[in-house]
C-alpha positions in Angstrom: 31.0 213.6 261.2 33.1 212.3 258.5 30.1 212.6 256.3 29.3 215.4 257.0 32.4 217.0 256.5 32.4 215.5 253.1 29.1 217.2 251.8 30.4 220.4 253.4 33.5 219.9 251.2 31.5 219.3 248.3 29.5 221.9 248.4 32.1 224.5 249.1 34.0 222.9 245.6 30.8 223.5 243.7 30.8 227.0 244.7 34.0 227.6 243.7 33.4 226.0 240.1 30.2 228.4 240.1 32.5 231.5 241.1 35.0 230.3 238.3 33.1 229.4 235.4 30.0 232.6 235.7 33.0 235.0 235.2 34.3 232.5 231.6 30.8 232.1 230.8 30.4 236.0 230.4 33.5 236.7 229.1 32.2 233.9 226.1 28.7 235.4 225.7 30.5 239.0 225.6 32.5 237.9 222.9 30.0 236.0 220.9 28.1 239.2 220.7 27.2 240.9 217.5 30.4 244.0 217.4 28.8 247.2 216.9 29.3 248.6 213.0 31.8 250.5 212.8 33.6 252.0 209.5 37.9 252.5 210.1 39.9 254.7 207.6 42.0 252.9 205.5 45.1 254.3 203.9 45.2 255.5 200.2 47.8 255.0 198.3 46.6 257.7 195.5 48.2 260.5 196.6 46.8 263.9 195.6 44.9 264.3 192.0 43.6 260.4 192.3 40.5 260.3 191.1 37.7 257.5 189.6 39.0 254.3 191.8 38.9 250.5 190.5 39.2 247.7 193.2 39.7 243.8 192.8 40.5 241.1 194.7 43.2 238.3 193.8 43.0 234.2 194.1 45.5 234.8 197.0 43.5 237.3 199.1 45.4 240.5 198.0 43.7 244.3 197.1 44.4 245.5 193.8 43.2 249.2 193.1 44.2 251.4 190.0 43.0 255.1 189.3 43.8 257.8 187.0 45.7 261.4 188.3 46.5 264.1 186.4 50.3 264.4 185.0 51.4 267.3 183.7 49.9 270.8 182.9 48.7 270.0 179.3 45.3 267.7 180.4 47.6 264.7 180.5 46.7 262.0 182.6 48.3 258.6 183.7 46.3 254.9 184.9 48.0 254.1 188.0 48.2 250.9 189.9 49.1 249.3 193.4 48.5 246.0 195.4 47.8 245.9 199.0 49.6 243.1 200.3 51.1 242.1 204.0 49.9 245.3 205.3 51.1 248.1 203.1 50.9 248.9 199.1 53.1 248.4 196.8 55.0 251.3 195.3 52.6 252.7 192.5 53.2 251.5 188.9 52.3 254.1 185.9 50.1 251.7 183.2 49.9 254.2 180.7 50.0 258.0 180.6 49.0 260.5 177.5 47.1 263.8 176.6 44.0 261.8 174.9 42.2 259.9 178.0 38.6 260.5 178.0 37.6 261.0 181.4 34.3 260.1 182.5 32.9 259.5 186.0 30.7 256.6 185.3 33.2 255.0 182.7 36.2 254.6 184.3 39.1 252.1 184.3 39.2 248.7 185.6 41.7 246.2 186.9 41.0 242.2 187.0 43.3 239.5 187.8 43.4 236.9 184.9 44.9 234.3 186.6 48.4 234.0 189.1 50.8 236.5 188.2 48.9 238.4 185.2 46.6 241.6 185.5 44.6 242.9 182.8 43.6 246.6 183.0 41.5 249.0 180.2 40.9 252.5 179.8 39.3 254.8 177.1 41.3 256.9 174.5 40.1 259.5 172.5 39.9 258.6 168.7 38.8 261.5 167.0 37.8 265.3 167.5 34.2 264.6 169.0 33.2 264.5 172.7 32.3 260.9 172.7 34.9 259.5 169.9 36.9 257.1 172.0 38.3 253.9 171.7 38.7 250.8 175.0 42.4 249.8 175.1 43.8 246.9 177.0 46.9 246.3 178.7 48.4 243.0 180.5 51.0 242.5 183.0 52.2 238.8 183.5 54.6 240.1 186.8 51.5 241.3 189.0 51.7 245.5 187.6 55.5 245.4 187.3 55.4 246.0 184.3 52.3 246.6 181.0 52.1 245.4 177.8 51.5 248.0 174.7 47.7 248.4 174.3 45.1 246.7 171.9 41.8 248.0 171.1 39.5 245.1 171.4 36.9 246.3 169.2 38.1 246.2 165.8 35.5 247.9 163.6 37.8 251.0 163.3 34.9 253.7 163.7 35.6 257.3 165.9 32.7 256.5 168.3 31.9 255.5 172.1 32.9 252.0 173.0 33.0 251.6 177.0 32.0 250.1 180.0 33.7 247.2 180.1 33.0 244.1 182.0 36.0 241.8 182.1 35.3 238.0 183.2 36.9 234.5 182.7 35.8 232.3 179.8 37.2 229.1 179.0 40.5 229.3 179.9 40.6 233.0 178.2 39.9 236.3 179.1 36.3 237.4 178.6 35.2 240.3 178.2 31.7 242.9 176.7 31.6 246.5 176.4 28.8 248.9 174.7 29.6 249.7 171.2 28.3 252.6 169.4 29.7 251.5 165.6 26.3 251.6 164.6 25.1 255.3 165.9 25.3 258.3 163.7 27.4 260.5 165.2 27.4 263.8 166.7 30.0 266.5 167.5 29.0 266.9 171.0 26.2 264.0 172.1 25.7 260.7 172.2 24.8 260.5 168.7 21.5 259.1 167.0 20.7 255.3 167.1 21.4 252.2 168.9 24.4 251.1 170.8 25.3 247.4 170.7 26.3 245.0 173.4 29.5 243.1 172.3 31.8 240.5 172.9 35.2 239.2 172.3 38.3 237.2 174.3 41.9 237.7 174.6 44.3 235.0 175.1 48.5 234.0 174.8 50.3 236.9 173.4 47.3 239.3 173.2 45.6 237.5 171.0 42.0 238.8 170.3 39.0 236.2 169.4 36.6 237.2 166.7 33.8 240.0 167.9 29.9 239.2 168.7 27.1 241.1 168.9 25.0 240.2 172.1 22.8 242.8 171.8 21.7 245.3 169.1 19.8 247.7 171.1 20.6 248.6 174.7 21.3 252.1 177.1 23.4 254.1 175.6 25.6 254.8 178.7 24.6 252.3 182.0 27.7 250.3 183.4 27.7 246.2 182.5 28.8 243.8 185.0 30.1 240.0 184.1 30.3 236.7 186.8 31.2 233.4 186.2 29.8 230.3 187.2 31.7 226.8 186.6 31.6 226.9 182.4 28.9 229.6 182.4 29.2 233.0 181.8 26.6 235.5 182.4 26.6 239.5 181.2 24.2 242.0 183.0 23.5 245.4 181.4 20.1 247.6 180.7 18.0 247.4 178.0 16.4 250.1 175.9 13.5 248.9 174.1 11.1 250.5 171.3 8.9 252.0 173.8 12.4 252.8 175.7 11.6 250.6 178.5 14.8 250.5 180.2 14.6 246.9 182.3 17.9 245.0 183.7 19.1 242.2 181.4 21.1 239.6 181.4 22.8 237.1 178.3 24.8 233.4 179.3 27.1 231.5 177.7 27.0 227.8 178.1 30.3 227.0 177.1 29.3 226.8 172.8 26.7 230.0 172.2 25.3 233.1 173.9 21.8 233.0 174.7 19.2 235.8 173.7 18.5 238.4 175.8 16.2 237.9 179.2 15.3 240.6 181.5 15.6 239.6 185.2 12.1 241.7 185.8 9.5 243.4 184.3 10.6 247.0 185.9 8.6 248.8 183.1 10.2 251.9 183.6 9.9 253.9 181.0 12.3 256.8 180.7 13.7 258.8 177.2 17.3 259.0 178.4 20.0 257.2 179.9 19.8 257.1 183.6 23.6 256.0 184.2 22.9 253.7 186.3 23.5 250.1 185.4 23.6 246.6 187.6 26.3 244.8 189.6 26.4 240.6 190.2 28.5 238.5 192.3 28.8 235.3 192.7 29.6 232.6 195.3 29.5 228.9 194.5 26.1 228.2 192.3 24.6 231.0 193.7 24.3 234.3 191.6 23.5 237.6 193.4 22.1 240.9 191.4 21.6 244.7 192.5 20.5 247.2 190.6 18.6 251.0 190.7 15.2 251.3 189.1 12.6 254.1 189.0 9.2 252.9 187.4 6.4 255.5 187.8 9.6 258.1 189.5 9.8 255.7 192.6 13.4 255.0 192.8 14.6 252.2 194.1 17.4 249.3 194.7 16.3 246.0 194.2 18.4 243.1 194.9 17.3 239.0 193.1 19.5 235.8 193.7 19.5 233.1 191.0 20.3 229.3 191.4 20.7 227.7 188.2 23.4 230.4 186.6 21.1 233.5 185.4 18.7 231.7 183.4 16.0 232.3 186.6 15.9 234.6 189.0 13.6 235.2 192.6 11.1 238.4 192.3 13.9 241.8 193.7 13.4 242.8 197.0 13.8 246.5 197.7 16.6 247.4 200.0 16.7 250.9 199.7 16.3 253.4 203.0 14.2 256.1 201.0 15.6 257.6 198.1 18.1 256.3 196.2 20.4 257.6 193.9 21.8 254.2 192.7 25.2 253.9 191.6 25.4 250.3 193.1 28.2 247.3 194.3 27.6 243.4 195.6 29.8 241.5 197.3 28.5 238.1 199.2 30.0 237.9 202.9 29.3 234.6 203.7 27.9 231.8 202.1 23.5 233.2 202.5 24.5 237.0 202.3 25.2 239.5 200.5 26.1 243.3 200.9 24.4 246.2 198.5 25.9 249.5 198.8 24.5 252.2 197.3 24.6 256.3 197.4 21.0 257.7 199.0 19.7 261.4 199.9 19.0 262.1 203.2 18.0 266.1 203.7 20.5 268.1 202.5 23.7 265.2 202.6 23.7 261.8 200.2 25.4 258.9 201.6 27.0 255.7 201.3 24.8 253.1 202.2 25.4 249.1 203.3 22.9 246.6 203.9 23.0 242.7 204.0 20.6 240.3 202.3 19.9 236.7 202.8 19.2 234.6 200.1 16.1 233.8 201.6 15.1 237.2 202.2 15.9 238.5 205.1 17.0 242.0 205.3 20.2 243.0 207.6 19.9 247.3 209.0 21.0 250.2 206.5 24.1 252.0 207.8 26.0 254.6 206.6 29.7 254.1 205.5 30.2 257.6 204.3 29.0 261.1 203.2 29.8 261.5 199.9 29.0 264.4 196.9 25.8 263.6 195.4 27.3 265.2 192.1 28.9 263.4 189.1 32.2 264.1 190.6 32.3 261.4 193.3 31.9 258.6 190.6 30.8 255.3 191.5 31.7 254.2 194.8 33.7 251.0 195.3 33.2 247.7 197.3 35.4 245.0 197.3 35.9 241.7 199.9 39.1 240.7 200.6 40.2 238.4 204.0 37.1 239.6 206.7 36.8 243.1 205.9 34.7 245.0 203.1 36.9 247.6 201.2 35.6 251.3 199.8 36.8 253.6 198.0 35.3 256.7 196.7 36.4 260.3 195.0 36.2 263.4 196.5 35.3 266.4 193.1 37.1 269.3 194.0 40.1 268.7 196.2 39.9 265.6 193.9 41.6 263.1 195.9 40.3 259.0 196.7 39.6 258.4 199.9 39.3 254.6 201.7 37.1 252.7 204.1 37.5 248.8 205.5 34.5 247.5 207.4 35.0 244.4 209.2 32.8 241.5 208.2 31.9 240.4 212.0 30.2 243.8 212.4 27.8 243.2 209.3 
């Protein structure tokens, strides 16, 4: 009887650690589950009139996000800046304000943090009476945007033309940084001008002090966004090409800590197109490994292809398409963990164009399109913004018209 008692004892224990752990165990599968996708408003700091965004991260996990608004009744406009830190912005700081910005929606101003406590931020001035006569000017803040430095114009060849799109990056202890130059086009009251624009160089360092100038390239798109990364002691500069038979292919040039390579395209595209399509690449980098995205339209299929590189830029694998149909471009990259990254891109769907994200692996595999937002397929919504900071991926986009910025956080464990 004892015995038996016993096994009934047992068994009624193992019941009860049956009944007790089923319940934990589902709770635990529930929670490892993949979260459904799901895009939260964030709150803008812009106010009304903020228009043409900029975000960046910081070494210490903060949001930084500048814009320009209108100020005054006279076509005056000020570069504003904030920091999202510990939950809330900072109260806005006013870079620089004056009647002469030019204005564009693809060439907008940028912010990047240098290192610790200092910020450097550029815009573009008007130089002379024509439409695209404008110089780049540079500010620093060494108190995180309390306060700006007077501006320098980086580009010293003194000429009323287009200089813009600037890429900033860190070189060498310095501040790196390449823009297109148009020093060398004839000029024209209200165009682009006649000629080739240039890719070029220089670095800033101490008390503004700018390094000598280099040409990286003689002949590329006249008006397609660069983008710049850093890996260890080498830097690497992405921008589109234009060649003789106007062959308009992605290409990149590195720095190995002494010289700048020659150009190299990251592939063959071969699409062929007369004008600037105003649409140029984005990288980002985690560790050794270097992601690029980029829009492309050979034989009018448009497209966004994304490539990964291992050894710094110098190779990269053959793109994979990540579009969802048809594409208008306009793309960012940000890696979310240490395989993937996240493309996001603006796409027509019927009547309506969209934000779109998707993750890719480095080894190819291809994560679902979603939708972050509808946005205005026009000129007006500019280029959208991405940006990582803690879990969550960042947007923020322009809304023509009622011209305000609106803002978008998508948490990483959803991707």
């Amino acid at each position: 009887m004892r015995m038996k008692n016993t096994m009934k004892y047992d068994r009624k224990k193992q019941t009860i650690k049956r009944r007790l752990f089923l319940p934990i165990l589902a709770l635990f599968l529930a929670g490892c589950a993949e979260r459904e996708f799901e895009v939260l408003p964030f709150e803008n700091v812009s106010g009304m009139g903020g228009r043409f965004p900029s975000l960046a991260t910081t070494s210490g996990g903060t949001l930084l996000m500048s814009w320009l608004t209108p100020s005054g009744s006279d076509g005056a406009y000020s570069l504003r800046f904030s920091e999202w830190k510990e939950g809330s912005w900072s109260e806005p700081t006013t870079v620089f304000s004056g009647p002469e910005f030019f204005v564009n929606w693809a060439d907008h101003p940028s912010i990047f943090q240098v290192n610790g406590d200092t910020l450097v931020t550029h815009w573009l001035y008007k130089r002379g009476p024509g439409t695209f006569e404008y110089d780049v000017y540079l500010s620093v803040s060494n108190d995180k945007g309390a306060s700006w430095s007077e501006p320098v114009i980086p580009h010293r060849d003194g000429i009323a033309a287009e200089h813009g799109f600037v890429s900033f990056f860190h070189q060498s202890g310095k501040l790196g940084m390449a823009w297109l130059d148009g020093r060398n086009m004839a000029p024209s009251e209200h165009g682009h001008g006649s000629g080739n624009m240039s890719l070029f160089t220089t670095t800033l360092e101490g008390e503004m002090v700018l390094g000598p100038e280099q040409s990286l390239d003689s002949r590329i798109c006249e008006c397609c966004p660069t983008a710049a990364a850093t890996i260890g002691d080498k830097h690497i500069v992405a921008y589109r090409d234009r060649s003789d038979t106007e062959v308009r292919n992605i290409q990149t040039v590195r720095f190995d800590g002494e010289s700048w390579s020659s150009p190299s395209s990251v592939h063959d595209d071969g699409w062929m197109i007369p004008g600037c399509p105003v649409n140029g690449p984005e990288l980002a980098v985690n560790g050794e490994m270097l992601g690029i995205a980029w829009y492309t339209a050979p034989n009018g299929e448009a497209r966004v292809n994304v490539a990964f590189s291992s050894d710094a830029g110098e190779t990269f694998t053959e793109p994979l398409r990540i579009d969802g149909g048809i594409p208008l471009g306009r793309v960012d990259l940000e890696w979310v963990d240490k395989n993937r990254v996240a493309v996001s891109w603006i796409e027509l769907a019927g009547d309506l164009a969209h934000v779109r994200i998707r993750t890719v692996s480095a080894n190819g595999k291809l994560g679902e399109v979603r939708t972050v937002t509808d946005i205005d397929s026009g000129r007006g919504s500019g280029y959208p913004k991405m940006v990582k900071a803690g879990k969550e991926l960042f947007f923020a986009w322009t809304i023509p018209g009622d011209w305000r910025i609106e803002m978008a956080a998508v948490s990483l464990r959803t991707l």
